[in-house]
MARNU-200919 format. One record per residue (C-alpha): x, y, z; chain. Coordinates in pm, 1 decimal. Each point is the difference from the previous one (the first is absolute). Layout:
<pt px="X" py="Y" pz="Z" kette="A"/>
...
This chain:
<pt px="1342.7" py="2938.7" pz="3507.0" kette="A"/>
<pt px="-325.6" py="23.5" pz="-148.4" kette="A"/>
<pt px="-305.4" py="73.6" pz="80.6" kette="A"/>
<pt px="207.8" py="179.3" pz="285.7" kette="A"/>
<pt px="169.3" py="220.3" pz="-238.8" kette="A"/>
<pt px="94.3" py="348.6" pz="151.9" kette="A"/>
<pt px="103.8" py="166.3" pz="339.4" kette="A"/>
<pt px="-102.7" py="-180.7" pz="303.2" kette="A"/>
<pt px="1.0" py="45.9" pz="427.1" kette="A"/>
<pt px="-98.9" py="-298.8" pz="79.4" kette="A"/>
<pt px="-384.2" py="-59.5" pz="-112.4" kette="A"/>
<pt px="-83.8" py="355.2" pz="-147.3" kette="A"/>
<pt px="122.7" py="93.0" pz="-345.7" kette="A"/>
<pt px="187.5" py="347.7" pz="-1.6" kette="A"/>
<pt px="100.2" py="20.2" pz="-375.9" kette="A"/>
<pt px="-157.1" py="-87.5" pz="-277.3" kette="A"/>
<pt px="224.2" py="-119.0" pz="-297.5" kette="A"/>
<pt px="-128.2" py="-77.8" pz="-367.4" kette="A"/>
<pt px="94.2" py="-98.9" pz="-326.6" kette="A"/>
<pt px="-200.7" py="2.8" pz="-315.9" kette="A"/>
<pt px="97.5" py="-107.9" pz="-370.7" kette="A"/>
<pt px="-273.2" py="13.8" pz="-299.4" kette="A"/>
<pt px="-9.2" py="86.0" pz="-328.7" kette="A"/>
<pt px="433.4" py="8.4" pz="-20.7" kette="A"/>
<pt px="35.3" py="289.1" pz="311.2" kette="A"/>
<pt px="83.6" py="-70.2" pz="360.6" kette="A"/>
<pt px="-137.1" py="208.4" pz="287.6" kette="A"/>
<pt px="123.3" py="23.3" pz="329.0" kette="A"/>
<pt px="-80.3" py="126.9" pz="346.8" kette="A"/>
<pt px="-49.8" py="-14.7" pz="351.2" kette="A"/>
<pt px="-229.5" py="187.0" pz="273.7" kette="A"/>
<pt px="151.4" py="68.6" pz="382.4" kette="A"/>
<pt px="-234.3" py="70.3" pz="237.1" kette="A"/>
<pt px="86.0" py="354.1" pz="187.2" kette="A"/>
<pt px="-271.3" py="144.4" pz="140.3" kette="A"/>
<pt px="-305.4" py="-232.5" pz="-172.9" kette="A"/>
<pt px="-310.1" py="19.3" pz="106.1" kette="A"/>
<pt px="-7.4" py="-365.9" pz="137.7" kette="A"/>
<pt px="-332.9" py="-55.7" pz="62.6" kette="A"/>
<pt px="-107.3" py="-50.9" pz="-391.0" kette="A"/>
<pt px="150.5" py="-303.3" pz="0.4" kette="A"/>
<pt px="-242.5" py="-126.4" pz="223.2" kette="A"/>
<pt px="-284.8" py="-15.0" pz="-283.1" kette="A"/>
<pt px="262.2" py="-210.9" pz="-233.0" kette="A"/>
<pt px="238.8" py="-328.3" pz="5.9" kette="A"/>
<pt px="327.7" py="224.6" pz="-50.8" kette="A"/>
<pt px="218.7" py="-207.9" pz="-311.4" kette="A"/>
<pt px="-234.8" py="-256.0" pz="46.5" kette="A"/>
<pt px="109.5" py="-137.0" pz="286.9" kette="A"/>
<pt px="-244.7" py="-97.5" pz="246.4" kette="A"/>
<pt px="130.9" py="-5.9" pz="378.5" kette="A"/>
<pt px="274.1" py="249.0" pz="-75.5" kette="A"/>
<pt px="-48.3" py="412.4" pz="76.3" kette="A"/>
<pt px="157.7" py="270.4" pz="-79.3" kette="A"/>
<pt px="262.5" py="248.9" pz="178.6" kette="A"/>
<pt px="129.2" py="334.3" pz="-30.3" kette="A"/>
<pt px="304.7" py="208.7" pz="62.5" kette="A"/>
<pt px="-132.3" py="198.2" pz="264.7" kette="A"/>
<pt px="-237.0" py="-258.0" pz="134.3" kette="A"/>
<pt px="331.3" py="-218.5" pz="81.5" kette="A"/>
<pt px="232.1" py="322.0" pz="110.2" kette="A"/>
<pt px="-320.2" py="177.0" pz="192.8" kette="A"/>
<pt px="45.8" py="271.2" pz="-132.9" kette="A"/>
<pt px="-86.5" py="189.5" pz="-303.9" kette="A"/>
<pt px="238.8" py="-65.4" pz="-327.6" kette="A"/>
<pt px="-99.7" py="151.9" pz="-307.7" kette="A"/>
<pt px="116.8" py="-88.5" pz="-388.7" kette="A"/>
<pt px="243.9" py="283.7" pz="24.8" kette="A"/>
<pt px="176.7" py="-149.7" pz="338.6" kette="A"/>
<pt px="77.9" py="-271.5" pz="-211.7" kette="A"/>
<pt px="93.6" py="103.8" pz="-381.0" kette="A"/>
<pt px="327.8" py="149.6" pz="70.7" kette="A"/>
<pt px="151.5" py="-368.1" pz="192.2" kette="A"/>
<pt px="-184.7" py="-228.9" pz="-242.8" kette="A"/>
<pt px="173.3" py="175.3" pz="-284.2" kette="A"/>
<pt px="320.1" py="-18.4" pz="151.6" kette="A"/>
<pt px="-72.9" py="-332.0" pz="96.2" kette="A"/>
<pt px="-143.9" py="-108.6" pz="-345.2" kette="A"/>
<pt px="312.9" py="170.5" pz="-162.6" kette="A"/>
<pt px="250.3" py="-189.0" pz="247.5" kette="A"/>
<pt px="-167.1" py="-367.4" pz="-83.2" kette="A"/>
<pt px="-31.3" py="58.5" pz="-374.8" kette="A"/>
<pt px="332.4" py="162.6" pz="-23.1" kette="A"/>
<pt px="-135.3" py="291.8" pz="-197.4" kette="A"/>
<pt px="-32.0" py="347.9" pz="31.7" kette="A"/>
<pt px="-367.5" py="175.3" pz="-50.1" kette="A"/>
<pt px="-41.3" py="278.2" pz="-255.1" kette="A"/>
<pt px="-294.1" py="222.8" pz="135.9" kette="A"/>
<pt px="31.3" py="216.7" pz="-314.7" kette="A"/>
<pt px="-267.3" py="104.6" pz="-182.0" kette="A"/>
<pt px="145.9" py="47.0" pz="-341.2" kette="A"/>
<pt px="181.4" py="-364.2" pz="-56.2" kette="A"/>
<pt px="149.5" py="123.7" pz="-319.6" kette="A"/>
């Protein structure tokens, strides 16, 4: 719930996930940590929450995991929750 909003092991925050309405539109997105660069978020309070720190993929697994490791099972993941099939497409008729 929030302010703990997102993908969690245990303290650190591993996913980021937003929503934003204004002016009648509704954005959406989220941020997984792969293969971040960890050590900026020592200069900031990450989401605002003081005491907590963030994670990454390959800092948990130990070894390196990049965006591309992990498109092709959170797709098939994403289209298995939703019940949906993705259309990567570029002409959408």
């Amino acid at each position: 719930p929030p302010p703990f909003t997102g993908v969690w092991m245990g303290d650190s925050k591993l996913c980021a996930i937003g929503v934003h309405c204004g002016n009648h539109i509704t954005s959406h997105g989220l941020a997984l940590n792969c293969c971040t660069d960890l050590t900026w978020f020592d200069h900031i309070i990450p989401c605002g929450l003081e005491g907590k720190s963030v994670t990454s993929l390959s800092h948990e697994l130990g070894r390196h995991i990049t965006v591309d490791h992990v498109l092709e099972p959170f797709f098939d993941s994403f289209q298995e929750v939703f019940d949906c099939t993705l259309d990567f497409s570029e002409d959408h008729g």
